[in-house]
Structures are given as structure tokens and as C-alpha cells.
C-alpha positions in Angstrom: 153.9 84.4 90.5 157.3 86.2 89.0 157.1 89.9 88.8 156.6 89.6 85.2 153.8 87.8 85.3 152.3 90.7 87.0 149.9 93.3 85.6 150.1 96.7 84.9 147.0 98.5 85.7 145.6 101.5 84.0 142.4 102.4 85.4 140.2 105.2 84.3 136.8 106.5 85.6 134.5 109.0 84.9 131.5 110.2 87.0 128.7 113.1 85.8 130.6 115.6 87.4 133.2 114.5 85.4 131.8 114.5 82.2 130.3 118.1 82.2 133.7 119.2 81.9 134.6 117.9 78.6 136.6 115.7 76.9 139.5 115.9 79.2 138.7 113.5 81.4 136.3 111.1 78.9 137.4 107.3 79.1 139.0 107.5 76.1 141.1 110.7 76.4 142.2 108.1 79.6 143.4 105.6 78.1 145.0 107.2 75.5 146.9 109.2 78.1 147.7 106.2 80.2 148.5 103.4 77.5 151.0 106.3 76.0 152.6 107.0 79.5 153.0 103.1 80.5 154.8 102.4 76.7 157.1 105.3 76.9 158.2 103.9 80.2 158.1 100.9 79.3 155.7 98.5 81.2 154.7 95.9 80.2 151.2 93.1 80.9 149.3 96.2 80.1 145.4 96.0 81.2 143.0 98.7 81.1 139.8 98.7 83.1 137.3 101.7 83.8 134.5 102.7 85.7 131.9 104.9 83.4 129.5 107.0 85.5 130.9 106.3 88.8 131.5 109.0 91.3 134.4 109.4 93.3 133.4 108.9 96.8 131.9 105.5 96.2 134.3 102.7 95.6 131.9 100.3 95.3 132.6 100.1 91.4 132.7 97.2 89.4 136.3 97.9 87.3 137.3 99.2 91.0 136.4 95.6 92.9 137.9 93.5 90.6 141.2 95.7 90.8 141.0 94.9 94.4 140.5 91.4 94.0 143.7 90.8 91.5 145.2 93.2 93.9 144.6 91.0 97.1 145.8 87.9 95.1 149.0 89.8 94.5 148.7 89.9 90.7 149.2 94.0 90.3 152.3 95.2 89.9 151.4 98.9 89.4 148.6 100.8 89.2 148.3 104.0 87.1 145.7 106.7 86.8 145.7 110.1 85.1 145.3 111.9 88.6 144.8 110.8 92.0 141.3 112.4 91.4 140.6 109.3 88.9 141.3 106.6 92.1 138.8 108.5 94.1 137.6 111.8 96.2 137.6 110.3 99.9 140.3 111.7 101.4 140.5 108.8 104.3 139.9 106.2 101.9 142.5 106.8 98.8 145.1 108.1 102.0 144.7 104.1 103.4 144.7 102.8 99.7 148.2 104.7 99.2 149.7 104.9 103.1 147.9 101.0 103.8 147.1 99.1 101.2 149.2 99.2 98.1 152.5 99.0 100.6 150.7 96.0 102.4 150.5 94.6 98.5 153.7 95.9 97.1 152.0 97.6 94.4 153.4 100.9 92.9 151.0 103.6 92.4 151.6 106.0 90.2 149.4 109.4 89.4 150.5 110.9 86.2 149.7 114.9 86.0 150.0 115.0 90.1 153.8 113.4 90.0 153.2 110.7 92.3 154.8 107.5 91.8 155.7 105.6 95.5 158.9 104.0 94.1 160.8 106.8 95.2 158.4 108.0 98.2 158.0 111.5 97.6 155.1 111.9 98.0 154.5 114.5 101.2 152.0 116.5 99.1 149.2 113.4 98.5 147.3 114.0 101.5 146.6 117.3 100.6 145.9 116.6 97.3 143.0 114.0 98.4 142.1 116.8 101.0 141.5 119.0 97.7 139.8 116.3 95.6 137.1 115.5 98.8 136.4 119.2 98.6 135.7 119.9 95.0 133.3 116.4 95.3 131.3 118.5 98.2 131.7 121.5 96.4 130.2 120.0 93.3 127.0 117.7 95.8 126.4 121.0 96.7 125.7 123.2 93.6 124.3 120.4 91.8 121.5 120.2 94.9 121.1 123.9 94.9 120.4 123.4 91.0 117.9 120.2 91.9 116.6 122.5 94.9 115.3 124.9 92.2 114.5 122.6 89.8 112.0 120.7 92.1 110.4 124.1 93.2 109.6 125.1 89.9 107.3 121.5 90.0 110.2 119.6 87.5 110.5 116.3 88.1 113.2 115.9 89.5 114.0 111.8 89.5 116.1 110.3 87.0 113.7 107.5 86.2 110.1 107.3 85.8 108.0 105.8 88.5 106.5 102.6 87.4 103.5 102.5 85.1 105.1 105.7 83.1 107.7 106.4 80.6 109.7 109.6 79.6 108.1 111.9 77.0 109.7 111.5 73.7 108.9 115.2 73.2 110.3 116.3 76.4 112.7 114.2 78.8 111.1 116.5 82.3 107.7 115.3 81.5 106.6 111.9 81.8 103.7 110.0 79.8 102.0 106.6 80.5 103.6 103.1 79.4 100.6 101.3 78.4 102.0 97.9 79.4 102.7 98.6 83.0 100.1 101.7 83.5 97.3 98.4 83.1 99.5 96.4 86.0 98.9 99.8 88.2 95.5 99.8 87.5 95.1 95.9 88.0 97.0 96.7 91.5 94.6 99.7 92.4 91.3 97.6 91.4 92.2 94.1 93.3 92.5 96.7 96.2 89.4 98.0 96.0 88.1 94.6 96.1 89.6 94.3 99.4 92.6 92.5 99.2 95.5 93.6 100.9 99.1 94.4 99.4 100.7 90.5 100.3 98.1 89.1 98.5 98.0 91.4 95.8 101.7 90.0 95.4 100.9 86.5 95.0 98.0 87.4 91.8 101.0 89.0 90.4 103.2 86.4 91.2 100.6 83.8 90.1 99.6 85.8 86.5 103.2 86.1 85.9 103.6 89.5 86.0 107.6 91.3 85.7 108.0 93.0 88.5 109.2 96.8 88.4 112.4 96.0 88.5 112.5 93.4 86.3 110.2 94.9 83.8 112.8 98.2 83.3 115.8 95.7 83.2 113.9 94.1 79.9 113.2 97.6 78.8 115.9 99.7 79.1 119.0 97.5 79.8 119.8 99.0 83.0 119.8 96.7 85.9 118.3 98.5 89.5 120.2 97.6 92.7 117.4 95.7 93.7 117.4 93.6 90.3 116.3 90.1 90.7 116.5 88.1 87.1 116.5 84.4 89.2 112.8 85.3 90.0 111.4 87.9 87.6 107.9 87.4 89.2 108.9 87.4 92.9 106.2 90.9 93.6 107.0 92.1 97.1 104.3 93.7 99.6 106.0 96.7 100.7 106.4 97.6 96.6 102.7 97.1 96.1 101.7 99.1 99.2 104.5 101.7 97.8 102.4 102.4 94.6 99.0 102.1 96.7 100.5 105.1 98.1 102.2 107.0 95.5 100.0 110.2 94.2 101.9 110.4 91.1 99.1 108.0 89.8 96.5 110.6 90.1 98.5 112.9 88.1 100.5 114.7 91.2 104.4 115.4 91.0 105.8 115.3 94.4 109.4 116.3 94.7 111.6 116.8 97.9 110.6 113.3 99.1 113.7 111.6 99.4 117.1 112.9 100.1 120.6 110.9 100.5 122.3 110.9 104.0 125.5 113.2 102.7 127.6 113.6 99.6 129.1 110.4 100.2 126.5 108.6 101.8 124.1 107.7 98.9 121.8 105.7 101.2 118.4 107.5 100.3 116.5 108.6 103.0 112.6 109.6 103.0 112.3 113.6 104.6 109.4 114.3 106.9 105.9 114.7 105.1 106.0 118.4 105.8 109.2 119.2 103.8 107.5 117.3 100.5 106.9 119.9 97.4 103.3 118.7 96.0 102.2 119.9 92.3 98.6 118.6 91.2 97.7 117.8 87.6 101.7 117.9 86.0 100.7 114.4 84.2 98.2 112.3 82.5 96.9 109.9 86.2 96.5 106.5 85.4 93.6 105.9 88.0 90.6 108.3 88.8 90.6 110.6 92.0 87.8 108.5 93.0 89.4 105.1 92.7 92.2 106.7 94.9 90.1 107.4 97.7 88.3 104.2 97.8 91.6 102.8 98.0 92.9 105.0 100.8 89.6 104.1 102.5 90.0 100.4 102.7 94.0 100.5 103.6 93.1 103.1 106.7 90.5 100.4 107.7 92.3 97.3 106.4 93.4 94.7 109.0 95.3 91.4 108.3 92.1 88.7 107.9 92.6 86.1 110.0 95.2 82.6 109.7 94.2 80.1 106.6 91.5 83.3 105.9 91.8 84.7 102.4 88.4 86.5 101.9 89.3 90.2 103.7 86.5 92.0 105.7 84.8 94.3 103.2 83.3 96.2 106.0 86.5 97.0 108.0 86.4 100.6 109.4 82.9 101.3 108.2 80.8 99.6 111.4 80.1 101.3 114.3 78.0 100.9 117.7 75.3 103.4 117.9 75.9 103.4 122.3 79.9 103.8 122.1 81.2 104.6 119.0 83.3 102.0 119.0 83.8 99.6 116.0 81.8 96.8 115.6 84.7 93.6 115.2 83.9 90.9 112.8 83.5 87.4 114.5 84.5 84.3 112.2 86.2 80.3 112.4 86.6 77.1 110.2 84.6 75.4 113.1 81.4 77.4 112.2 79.2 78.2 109.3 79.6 81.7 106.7 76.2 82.1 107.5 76.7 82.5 111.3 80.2 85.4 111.0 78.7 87.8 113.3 79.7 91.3 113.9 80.2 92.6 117.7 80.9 95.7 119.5 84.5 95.8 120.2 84.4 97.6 123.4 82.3 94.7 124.5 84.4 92.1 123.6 87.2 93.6 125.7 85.3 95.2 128.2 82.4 93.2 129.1 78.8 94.1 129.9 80.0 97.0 132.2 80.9 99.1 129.6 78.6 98.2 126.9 76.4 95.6 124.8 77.2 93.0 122.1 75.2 94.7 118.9 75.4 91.1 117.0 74.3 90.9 114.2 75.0 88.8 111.3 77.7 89.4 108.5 75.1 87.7 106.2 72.4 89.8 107.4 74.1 93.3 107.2 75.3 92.5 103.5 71.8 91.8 102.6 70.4 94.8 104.4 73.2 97.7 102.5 72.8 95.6 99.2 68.9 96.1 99.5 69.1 99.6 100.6 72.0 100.2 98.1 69.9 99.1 95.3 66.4 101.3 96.3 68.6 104.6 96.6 70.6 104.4 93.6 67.5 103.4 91.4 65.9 106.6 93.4 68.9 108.9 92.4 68.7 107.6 88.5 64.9 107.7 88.0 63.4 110.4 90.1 66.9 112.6 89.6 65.6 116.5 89.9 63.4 115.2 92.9 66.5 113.2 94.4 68.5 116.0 94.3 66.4 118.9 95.8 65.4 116.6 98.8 69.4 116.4 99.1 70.4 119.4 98.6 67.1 121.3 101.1 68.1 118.7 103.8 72.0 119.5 103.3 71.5 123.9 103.3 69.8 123.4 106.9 72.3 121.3 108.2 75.5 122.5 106.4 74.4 126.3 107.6 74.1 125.2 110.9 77.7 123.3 110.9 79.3 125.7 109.6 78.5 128.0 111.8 79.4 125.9 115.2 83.1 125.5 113.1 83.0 129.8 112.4 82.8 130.0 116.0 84.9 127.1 116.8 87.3 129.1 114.7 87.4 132.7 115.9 87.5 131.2 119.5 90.8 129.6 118.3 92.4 132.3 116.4 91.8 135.1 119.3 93.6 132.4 121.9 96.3 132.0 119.5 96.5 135.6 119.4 96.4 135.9 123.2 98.9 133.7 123.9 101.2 135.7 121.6 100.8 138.7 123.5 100.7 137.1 126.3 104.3 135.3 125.6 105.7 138.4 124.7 104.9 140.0 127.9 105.9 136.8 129.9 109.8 137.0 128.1 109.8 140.9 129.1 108.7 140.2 132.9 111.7 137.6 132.5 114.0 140.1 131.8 113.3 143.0 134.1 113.7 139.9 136.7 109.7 140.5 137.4 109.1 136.7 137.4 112.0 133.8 138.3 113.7 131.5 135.7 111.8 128.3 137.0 108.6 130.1 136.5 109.0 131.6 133.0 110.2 128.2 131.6 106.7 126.6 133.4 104.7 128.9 131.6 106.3 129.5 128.6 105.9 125.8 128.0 102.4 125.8 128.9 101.6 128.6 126.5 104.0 126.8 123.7 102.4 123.6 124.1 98.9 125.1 124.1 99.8 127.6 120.8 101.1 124.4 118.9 97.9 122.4 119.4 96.1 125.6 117.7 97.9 126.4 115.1 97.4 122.2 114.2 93.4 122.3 114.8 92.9 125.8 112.9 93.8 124.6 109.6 92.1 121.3 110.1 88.8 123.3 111.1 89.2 125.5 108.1 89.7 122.8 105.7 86.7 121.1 107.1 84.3 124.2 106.6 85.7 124.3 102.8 84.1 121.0 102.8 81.3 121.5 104.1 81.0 124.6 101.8 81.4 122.1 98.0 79.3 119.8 99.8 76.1 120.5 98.4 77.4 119.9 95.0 77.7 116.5 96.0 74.6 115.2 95.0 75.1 115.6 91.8 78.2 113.1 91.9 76.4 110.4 93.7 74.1 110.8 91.0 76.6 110.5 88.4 77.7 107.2 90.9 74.4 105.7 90.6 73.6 106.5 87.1 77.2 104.6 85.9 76.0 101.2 88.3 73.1 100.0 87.1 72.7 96.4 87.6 73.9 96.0 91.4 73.3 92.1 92.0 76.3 91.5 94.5 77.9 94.3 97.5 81.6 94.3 96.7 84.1 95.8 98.6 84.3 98.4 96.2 81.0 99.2 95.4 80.9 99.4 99.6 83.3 102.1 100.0 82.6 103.7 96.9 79.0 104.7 98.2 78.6 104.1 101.9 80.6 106.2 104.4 79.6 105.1 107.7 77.3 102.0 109.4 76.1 102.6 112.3 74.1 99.3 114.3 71.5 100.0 117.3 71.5 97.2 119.9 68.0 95.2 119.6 65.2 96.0 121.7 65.2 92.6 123.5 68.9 91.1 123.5 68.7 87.5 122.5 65.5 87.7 120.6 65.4 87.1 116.8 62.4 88.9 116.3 63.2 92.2 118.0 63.9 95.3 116.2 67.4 96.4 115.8 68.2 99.7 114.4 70.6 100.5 111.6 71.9 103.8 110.0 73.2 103.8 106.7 75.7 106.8 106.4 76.1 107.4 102.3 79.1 109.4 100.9 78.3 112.7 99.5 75.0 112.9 100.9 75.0 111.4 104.5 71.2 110.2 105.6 68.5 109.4 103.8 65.3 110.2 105.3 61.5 107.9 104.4 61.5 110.2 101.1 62.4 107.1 99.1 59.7 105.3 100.4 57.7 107.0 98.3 59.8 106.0 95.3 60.5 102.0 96.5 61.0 99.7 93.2 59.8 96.6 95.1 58.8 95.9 98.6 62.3 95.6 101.0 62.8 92.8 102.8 63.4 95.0 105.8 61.2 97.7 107.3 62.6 100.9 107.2 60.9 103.8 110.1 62.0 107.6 110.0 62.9 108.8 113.3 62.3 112.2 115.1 65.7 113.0 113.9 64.4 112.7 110.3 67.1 109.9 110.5 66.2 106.3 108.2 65.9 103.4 110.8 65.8 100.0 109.7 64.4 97.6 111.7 65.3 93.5 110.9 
């Protein structure tokens, strides 16, 4: 290609940064300086190309790349810029552009207000000048995360786009408000959830109903594609995004800010900081699911494990069955070469361990289904129609009980605060026998780990044991919310995974009295949320005769007996 044939660049960019600073360095302003310049010196094959909103340590720009790729087919001739600032504010990358790269290419570079132009190779000052330009780009990362740093502690949102399922606030850009179209895909996610379906096949309904994905759905929106923008398959839901917003408290109406962070000023790869370092503010926003829905949620995904090959249906009672003898759970037991009605549940220590360490505890899926749905329905007809009698049975059961377990956790939790401040003392007096050469090197370091080591597992257990007394202290107001739970389910024909987990906290199975035999009793405790145990007072109040006999231990503890 002749020289003349050649273009002459003018390239303009402008980042944020840039723009605070006024119309000195706006795109326009630019090319105006640069179109002037390259006529009164009179270049010709002019073409201008900009990047808007692009920062200056990233040269992955799209006016930038195709420079480079007319460039690398030898079709520049020169390239111009306002300042060597405008080509870019990485001191090792725009020194190889200049000393590498455009010499390599036989391009002329010229930089207008810093009087470079390599035709004539004067040019000893560049490399500080990109030495400057890196620095004013950390200078400027830094203040503007100080300002973000403040900004996030006062509980302002800090992100730049609303997390999916919300939408700015006309009023106010800091606050965000529901977008009713994508807040009902959020709560669509959250309920097939709570039905027991894990995040992969959450995906596929959405893929299957034809749903946008996040991405896709802002793109349509807004206009503005996301770097993980995907228009060849619009409906193409991942299970790492789902389990992302199963996880996300900012659908409960919590801001959390701090959570992410980029790996340097020039580095934008965004990194998530430890849990620990997160800044959480409760009730900034209308939540687009109910605190309770949340937790049934977080329930099942703690509990939820991948069903088994060619399996769709998920195990409704994962994490929720345990063996009376071991604790252990209690592993459901299922195949295509047998029938539903024969899925079995079996202790899991005995599956791995054998006999020696403890008993199978079968029992039928279809069995234990019928036996909570049963139970299920006599205690929430209980809690609606006898209510006042429901709750002070509750309530008189949970004052003995509560008193007596809060005060094992009191003691628990003096006992732990007068060790931690033992081993304070005791430090102290180790590092000053240290110093006045009372006790060696080898054995200061033994023991100072010890007492370290012993110290941090404290101070992790004392605010565990405090949060579990302040508990144990609202929990006698929880009656009245299983009530309110009973009174809005009515007409319970079917146990779902949610209904499960929204009002059973713990199943507990009994081995049978003779192994083997299908008319032997076999114990099982039904552990409800809010208000743990029922004892044989809703015998009194039974709506129809159970198909199962219930017997009320010593313990005051409901056995059922198959």
C-alpha cells in the first residue's frame, strides 16, 4: 500500500476521571483540537476514532483494538492524540507502544500539548511523562475509593447498576425500587426452590418458559451490553447465576456493600472480600421475597444434595432426618429397578459402617410422608381452632424449658469470658517472663500459641453462645407465628417441600422394637419450627382418628408408633 494510501489517525478518549474535569478534554473539544492540528500541517486520509468512558490503564477499548488492527496491517501512517495522557496511563505499556511498537510499524506518533512527535526523536522526556500520567491514574483510583469507602459506610449503595429484579428510583438515583417484570422472575426463582429444586434445574424452567436472562433482560432495557452479554441465546439461564440470587440478601430488603473489590487500579478483575469485611444495612429497600421465604430457602440449599442420575424429583426431606441412636442422617434409598412405594430411608452411619456402629432405622419414604402430612394436618387445625389454648400449652412448656437453657448457656458464658480474661493476663505475664529472660524463646512461642489458639476459639464460641440465648429469649413469641403459619394454610392435602421446611425443623426416627418386623413399633419425633415438641395435648383436640398411634413419653416427648 503507498504511503498515501495510508491513514492519519486522530484518536481521542475520555474516561470519568476525565470528564469531571470539564470540557477540556470532552470528545469533541478532541477532535476539534486534533482535526485543526492535522490540517494546519497538512495531513491528509484523516480518520477520527474515540473511546468514550474508557479509562486509561485498560487498553482493551474498542476505537483502541481496531487502531491496532489497521496498525498491524500497516495501514497507519501517524497517529495523533491531544496528550500522551489520551493514548493511555500505563507507564510500561504506552513506553512499548512508543519505544516497540509504532517503530516495529513505522508509524509516527505524535502528542500535541506534550511536543512529541518521533520523526525527529526527541523525545528523552516521554518516559517520564507516562511515569506522571500512571501516577495521577493511582492518585485519582485512590481518592475516588476513599470517596466510595465513605459512601458505602454511610449504607449508600454503592454499585452502578441495580441487582436484578430492581430498578433505579426515578426520585432518587442511590435508592433502588422494584422492576415489576423481573422482581416476579425472582420470586418465580425463590418459590421453585422452595419446592425443592436445585439451581441447575431451576435454569432449565427458565430456559424452557423462555425467560431473558439478567443479562439479556438489561441489554433490551437499557441498551448497555454486560461483559457477559449473550444475544445468540437470550434464554441460556446458568446455575451459578440462579444460586447467586438464591444468595443475595438484597431480596429481603438488605444493602450490603464492601463485597467485592477489583485486584488494583489497573487490574479491574473483581474480586469477592472475605465475609467479615462485608458492610450489611437491613431494611434500605422494598424486599421482593418475605424473611420467611428466605429461610426456607437457606434451609433446603444447606440440606440440598444433587438427586441422583436420570432422577429429577429432589429429596424434600434432605437435612431434616435423623437417627434417634447416632445422630446421624438418615440417607434416602431409591432406583429405576424398584417401586416409589418401596424408597426407604436408612441411617447413614449404618450404611458406611455396618452393624458395629449402629442400626438401619428403615423406614419407608412413602410412610414418613404420610405420617408428617397426618401429623401436619392435626396440629395446624389444633393451632387455628383451639388458638388461646394452643398457645398457653406452648408458651407454659417453652418458660420451663427456655429458663432452664438459658441458664446452662449464662454459665456456659461466664465460664468463657473469665478464661478469655485469664488468658489475657496470663499472656501478658508470659511476654514479660520473656523479656526478663525468666522463660526461653522455644518455650514462650509453645505457649503463647497454645494460649492464642485457645483465646481465638473463645472469642468465636462467645458470640455464637450469646446470639443463641437472644434466641432463646424471642422464642416464646413464637407461637404466635406458627399460628399465624397455620391460620394462612388451611386446606393441606399434599406435604411439599415447602410446606416441609416451612413448619418442621427436625425428624428424628427410633429403630423398631423387633428389626425386620412390619408390625413392631417404631418411634418418631416430629421437631416443629417455633415451637419444637408437641406433647399428647392435641389428643384431646384430634379432628379425626390418625392413622398412626401417637404415645407421650416420660419425657413429655410425642412418640408415634407405625
Amino acid at each position: 500500500m503507498a504511503d498515501k494510501e495510508k491513514y492519519t489517525i486522530l484518536y481521542g478518549r475520555l474516561s470519568q476521571e476525565d470528564e469531571r474535569e470539564g470540557e477540556s478534554n470532552s470528545i469533541q473539544n478532541q477532535r476539534l483540537i486534533l482535526t485543526a492540528y492535522a490540517e494546519d500541517k497538512a495531513f491528509e486520509n484523516l480518520k477520527f476514532l474515540y473511546d468514550d468512558g474508557y479509562s486509561g490503564t485498560n487498553f482493551n477499548r474498542p476505537a483502541w483494538n481496531e487502531i491496532m488492527s489497521l496498525i498491524e496491517n500497516g495501514q497507519v501512517e501517524t497517529l495523533i492524540v491531544k496528550d500522551m495522557s489520551r493514548l493511555g496511563r500505563d507507564y510500561l505499556q504506552t513506553g512499548q507502544l512508543m519505544e516497540i511498537v509504532f517503530p516495529n510499524y513505522k508509524v509516527r506518533f505524535i502528542a500535541i500539548n506534550d511536543a512529541v512527535d518521533t520523526l525527529y526523536g526527541d523525545n528523552d522526556f516521554a518516559p517520564f511523562r507516562n511515569l506522571f500520567n500512571d501516577f495521577y491514574a493511582k492518585d485519582c483510583s485512590k481518592k475516588i475509593r476513599a470517596v466510595k469507602k465513605a459512601q458505602a459506610e454511610r449504607g449508600e449503595r454503592v454499585a452502578t447498576k441495580p441487582p436484578y429484579g430492581y430498578v433505579k428510583s426515578p426520585d432518587n438515583p442511590k435508592l433502588i425500587v422494584q422492576d415489576f417484570e423481573s422482581a416476579e422472575v425472582v420470586r418465580y426463582i425463590f418459590k421453585l426452590c422452595s419446592e425443592g429444586r436445585g439451581p441447575k434445574q431451576i435454569a432449565r424452567k427458565l430456559k424452557e418458559d423462555q425467560i431473558l436472562t439478567p443479562s439479556n433482560y438489561y441489554y433490551k432495557h437499557n441498551g448497555v451490553a454486560l461483559t457477559n452479554l449473550d444475544t445468540t441465546r437470550p434464554y441460556n439461564w446458568s446455575g451459578n447465576t440462579i444460586a447467586n440470587i438464591l444468595e443475595d440478601i438484597t431480596y429481603i430488603g438488605h444493602t450490603v456493600n464492601m463485597k467485592h473489590t477489583t485486584v488494583s487500579y489497573k487490574n479491574k478483575r473483581q474480586i469477592v472480600r472475605p465475609e467479615s469485611e462485608w458492610l450489611v444495612f437491613k431494611n434500605t429497600h422494598e424486599p421482593l421475597i418475605t424473611q420467611e421465604l428466605w429461610d426456607i430457602v437457606q434451609s433446603i440449599r444447606k440440606h440440598k444434595k444433587r438427586p441422583p442420575k436420570k432422577m429429577d424429583t429432589p429429596n424434600m426431606f434432605s437435612g431434616l432426618v435423623f437417627c434417634e441412636d447416632c445422630g446421624g442422617t438418615l440417607v434416602l434409598h431409591r432406583a429405576h429397578t424398584m417401586e416409589s412405594t418401596k424408597n426407604n430411608f436408612m441411617c447413614s452411619t449404618y450404611k458406611k459402617r455396618g452393624k458395629e456402629e449402629c442400626t438401619s432405622h428403615y423406614i419407608r419414604e412413602s410412610q414418613l410422608t404420610a405420617i408428617i402430612l397426618d401429623d401436619l394436618k392435626r396440629v395446624t387445625h389444633f393451632a387455628r381452632q383451639q388458638e388461646k389454648l394452643f398457645a398457653e400449652h406452648i408458651n407454659q412448656r417453652n418458660s420451663f424449658e427456655t429458663r432452664k437453657e438459658l441458664t446452662r448457656l449464662q454459665r456456659d458464658l461466664d465460664n468463657m469470658k473469665r478464661r478469655d480474661t485469664e488468658l489475657t493476663i496470663l499472656f501478658k505475664r508470659l511476654y514479660e517472663d520473656n523479656v526478663l529472660r525468666r522463660i526461653p524463646d522455644e518455650h514462650f512461642r509453645m505457649l503463647s500459641s497454645e494460649y492464642t489458639d485457645e483465646q481465638k476459639i473463645l472469642r468465636n464460641n462467645i458470640p455464637k453462645t450469646e446470639e443463641k440465648m437472644e434466641k432463646l429469649k424471642n422464642s416464646l413469641t413464637n407461637v404466635e407465628l406458627f399460628i399465624e403459619k397455620a391460620k394462612r394454610y388451611i386446606d393441606i392435602t399434599e406435604l411439599t417441600a415447602e410446606l416441609l421446611h416451612l413448619f418442621i425443623g427436625k425428624i428424628v426416627v427410633g429403630e423398631k422394637a423387633e428389626r425386620y418386623s412390619r408390625t413392631a413399633e417404631q418411634c418418631v419425633w416430629i421437631y416443629y419450627r417455633d415451637i419444637g415438641i408437641l406433647d399428647d395435648v392435641t389428643k384431646e383436640n384430634d379432628i379425626s382418628e390418625p392413622d398412626y398411634e401417637f404415645i407421650a413419653d416420660g419425657n413429655g416427648e410425642l412418640r408415634l408408633v407405625i
